[in-house]
N, C-alpha and C positions, 0 to 999 in steps of 0.2 A: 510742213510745220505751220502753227498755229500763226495767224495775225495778230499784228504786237499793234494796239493805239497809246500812243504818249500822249499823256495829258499835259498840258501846261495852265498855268494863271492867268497869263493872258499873253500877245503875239509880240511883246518887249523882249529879244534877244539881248541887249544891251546891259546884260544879268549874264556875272557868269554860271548860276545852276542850270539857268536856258540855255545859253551857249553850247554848255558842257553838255546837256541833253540832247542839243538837237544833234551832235558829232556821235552820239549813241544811235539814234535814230538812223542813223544813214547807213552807222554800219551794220546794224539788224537787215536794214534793206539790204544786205546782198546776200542775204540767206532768208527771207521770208515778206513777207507782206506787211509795208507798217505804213502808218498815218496819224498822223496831230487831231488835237481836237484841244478846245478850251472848255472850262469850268466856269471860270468869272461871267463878268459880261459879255453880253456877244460880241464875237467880231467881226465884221466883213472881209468875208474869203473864208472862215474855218468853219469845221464843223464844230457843233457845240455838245457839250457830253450828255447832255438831256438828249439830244436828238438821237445819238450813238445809242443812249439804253434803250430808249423808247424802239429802236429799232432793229435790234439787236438780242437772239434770245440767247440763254444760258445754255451750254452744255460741254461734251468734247471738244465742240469744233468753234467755239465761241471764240473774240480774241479777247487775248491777254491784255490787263489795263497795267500801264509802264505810270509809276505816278514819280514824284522826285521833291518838291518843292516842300520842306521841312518846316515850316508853320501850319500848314494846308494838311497836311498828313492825316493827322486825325479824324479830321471832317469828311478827307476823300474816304479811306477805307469804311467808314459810317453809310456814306453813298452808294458807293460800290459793295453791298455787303451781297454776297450770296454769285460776286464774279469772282475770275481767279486774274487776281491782282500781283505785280513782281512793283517793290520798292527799292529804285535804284535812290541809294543814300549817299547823299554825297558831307555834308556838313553832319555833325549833332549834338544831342544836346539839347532839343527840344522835347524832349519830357513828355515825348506819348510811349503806352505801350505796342507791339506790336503782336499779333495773333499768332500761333505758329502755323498758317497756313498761309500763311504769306512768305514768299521769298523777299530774304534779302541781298539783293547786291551794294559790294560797296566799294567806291570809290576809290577808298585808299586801304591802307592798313592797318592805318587809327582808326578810320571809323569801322574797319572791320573788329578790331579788337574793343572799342564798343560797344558795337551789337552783339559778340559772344558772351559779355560781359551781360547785357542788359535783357536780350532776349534766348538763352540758351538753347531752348528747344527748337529754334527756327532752320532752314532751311538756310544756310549763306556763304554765298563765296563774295570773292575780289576779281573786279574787274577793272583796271586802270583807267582812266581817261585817253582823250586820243588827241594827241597833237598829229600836227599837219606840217612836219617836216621834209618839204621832199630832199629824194637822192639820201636815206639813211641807212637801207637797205643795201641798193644797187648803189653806191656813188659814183658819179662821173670821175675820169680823168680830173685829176687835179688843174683848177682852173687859177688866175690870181685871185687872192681875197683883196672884196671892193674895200674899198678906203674908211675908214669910222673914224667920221667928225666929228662926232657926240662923245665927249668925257665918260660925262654919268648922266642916264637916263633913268627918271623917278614918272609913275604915274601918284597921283590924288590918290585915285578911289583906293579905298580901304586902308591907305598908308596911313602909320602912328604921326601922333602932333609932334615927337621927336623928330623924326624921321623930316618932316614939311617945315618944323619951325626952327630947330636946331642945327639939326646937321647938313640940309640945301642952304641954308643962309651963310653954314662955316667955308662948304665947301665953293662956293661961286666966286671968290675971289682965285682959289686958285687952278678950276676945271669949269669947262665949258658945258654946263649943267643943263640940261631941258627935262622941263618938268611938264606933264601929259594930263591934259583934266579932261576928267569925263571916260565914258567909252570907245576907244579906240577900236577901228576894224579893223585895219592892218598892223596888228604890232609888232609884226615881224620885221615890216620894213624899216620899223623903229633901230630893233635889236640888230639888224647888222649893220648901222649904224654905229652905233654905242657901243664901249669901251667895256665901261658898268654899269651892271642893272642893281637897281639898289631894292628891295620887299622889304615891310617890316609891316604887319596884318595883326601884332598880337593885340596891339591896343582897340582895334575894331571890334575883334573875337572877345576879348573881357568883356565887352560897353553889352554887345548882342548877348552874350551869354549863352552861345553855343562855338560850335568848335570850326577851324576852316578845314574845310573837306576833304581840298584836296591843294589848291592853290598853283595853280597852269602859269599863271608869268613867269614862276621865277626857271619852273623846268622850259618852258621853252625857250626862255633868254640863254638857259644851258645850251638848247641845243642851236638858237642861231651865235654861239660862238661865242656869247658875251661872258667876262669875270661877274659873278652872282655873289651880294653883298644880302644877307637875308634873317632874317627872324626865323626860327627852328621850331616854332607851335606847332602842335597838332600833325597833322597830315603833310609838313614844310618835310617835315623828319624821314615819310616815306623815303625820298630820293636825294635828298639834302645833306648831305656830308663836309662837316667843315673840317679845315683843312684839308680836306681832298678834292673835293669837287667846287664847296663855294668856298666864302667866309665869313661868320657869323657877327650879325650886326647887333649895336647897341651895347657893345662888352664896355662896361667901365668906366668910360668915362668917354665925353666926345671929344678929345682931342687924340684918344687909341682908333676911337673909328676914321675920324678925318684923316691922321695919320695912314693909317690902312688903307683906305680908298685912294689915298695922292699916288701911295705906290705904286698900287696897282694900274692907273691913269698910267704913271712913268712908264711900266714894265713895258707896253704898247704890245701885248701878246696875248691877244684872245683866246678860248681855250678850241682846241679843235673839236671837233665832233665826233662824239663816241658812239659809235652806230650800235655796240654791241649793250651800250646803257640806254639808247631810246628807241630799240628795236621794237619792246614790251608797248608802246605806247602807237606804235604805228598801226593806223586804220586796217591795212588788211590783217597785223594781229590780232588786234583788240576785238575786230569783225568774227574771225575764227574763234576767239577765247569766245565771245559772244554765242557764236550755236553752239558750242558746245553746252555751254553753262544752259540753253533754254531748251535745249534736248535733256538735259534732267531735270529742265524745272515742268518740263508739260510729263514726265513720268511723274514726278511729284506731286502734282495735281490730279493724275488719275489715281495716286494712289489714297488722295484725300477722299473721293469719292468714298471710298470702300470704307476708309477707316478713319475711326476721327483719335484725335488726339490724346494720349494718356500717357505722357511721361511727366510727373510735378514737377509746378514751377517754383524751383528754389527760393524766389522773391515771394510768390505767395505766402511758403514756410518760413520766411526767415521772420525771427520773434526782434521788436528793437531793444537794442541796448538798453541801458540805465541810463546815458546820458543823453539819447534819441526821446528817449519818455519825459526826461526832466523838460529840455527842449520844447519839445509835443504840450507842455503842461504849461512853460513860461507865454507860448505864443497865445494859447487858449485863453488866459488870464488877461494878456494886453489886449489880445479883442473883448474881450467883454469890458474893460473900460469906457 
């Protein structure tokens, strides 16, 4: 199989579309040959993607450029023109178009059902992310579960001003609240800890103006055992099921969430682990979903050689409304002011 290089923007993990990349990376490695490289500024230790082309010619045997970073998108495929390029999509909503000779993988299921949406003709499957839950498959003999001194556990990053100024300030008087700023490496060791995990991302997602991708805290807090308190956006909805698996936050008013959260604190009943619900997500899955999916993206590619593309793009056809052209006419007229 073909060599896969992942590009990145620069060598800052402390992002989760890095994060979530590099746990793609690893599991490509156990079916093929892959390697990093940076775009932005240099960095010491990587290789740099000028260096990669410069050295690197075009053809069968050439490797596949894995790109991911959804602002960056445009400019990479512009760079890379004339390699065979796979776009693992994780967020979107950023407003490029993409070629149909590009693969798309994606993340979730929203974002798969936006690029069906957005780019028809393309080339796209789903491939999950990969949590690192061990014993999900195989689980040991039942051990004692360690003790969770943490109420409710909240991270910062990306949480709504509800969420940080409202509902941690109701709840500290009557749960033993830690709240986590910044990048955490081990959040797991967080989560078996902690009682409740509380997400709420949609106010982030509005501000940015694209969608979250895919959203890894709140399913891992699933799977180390924690009651999941969460915002339903986007890609939340893949695995998120309220009343069954979490409970859905921000309903109404903050004294039904507070309410909800203390019980759950009382209940003292973590949920156990469904092995047959984070099966999909586990690395030697997600590894396997992986060749498969790149065993028909390099047939894909050879079949690009031969033939180029001629099914229309409905977007091209599509004529706008009456109210898209009034629109189109009002903005025209305020710029020229």
């Amino acid at each position: 199989m073909r060599p896969i290089v992942f590009l990145f923007p620069h060598d800052r993990m402390d992002v989760g579309g890095n994060s979530a990349q590099v746990r793609f990376q690893h599991a490509c490695a156990r079916f093929t040959a892959v390697s990093a490289a940076s775009y932005g500024p240099r960095v010491a230790g990587w290789d740099h993607l000028d260096d990669v082309l410069a050295h690197t010619a075009t053809g069968p045997e050439a490797p596949i450029f894995a790109i991911h970073w959804g602002p960056d998108i445009a400019m990479l495929l512009d760079r890379l023109r004339g390699r065979d390029v796979v776009y693992f999509a994780h967020s979107s909503g950023w407003g490029m178009r993409i070629a149909p000779q590009v693969p798309i993988l994606c993340v979730s299921r929203n974002t798969q059902a936006y690029w069906g949406r957005r780019a028809p003709n393309n080339w796209i499957a789903h491939v999950p992310n990969v949590i690192d839950v061990p014993n999900v498959i195989d689980p040991p003999p039942a051990a004692p579960a360690p003790a969770r001194d943490i109420d409710v556990l909240v991270q910062t990053r990306k949480s709504s001003r509800y969420l940080l100024e409202r509902l941690v300030p109701a709840l500290r008087p009557h749960c033993r609240v830690v709240l986590l700023d910044g990048w955490v490496d081990d959040l797991g060791a967080w989560m078996r800890r902690s009682k409740v995990y509380l997400y709420d991302s949609v106010e982030h997602w509005i501000a940015v103006g694209a969608s979250e991708g895919f959203g890894l805290p709140p399913l891992e807090a699933l799977a180390q055992g924690c009651v999941v308190f969460s915002s339903v956006n986007d890609a939340l909805s893949d695995y998120l099921d309220p009343a069954v698996n979490c409970h859905k936050l921000r309903v109404h008013s903050l004294a039904w969430d507070v309410e909800q959260v203390r019980h759950a604190v009382a209940a003292q009943a973590p949920r156990p682990q469904d092995a047959a619900f984070l099966e999909p997500y586990a690395p030697a899955v997600v590894a396997q979903r992986l060749e498969r999916l790149f065993t028909g993206i390099e047939a894909f590619f050879a079949h690009t050689v031969r033939h180029t593309p001629d099914i229309a793009d409905p977007w091209a056809q599509r004529r706008p409304t009456p109210l898209q052209r009034a629109k189109r006419m009002i903005r025209a007229l305020a710029a020229n002011e």
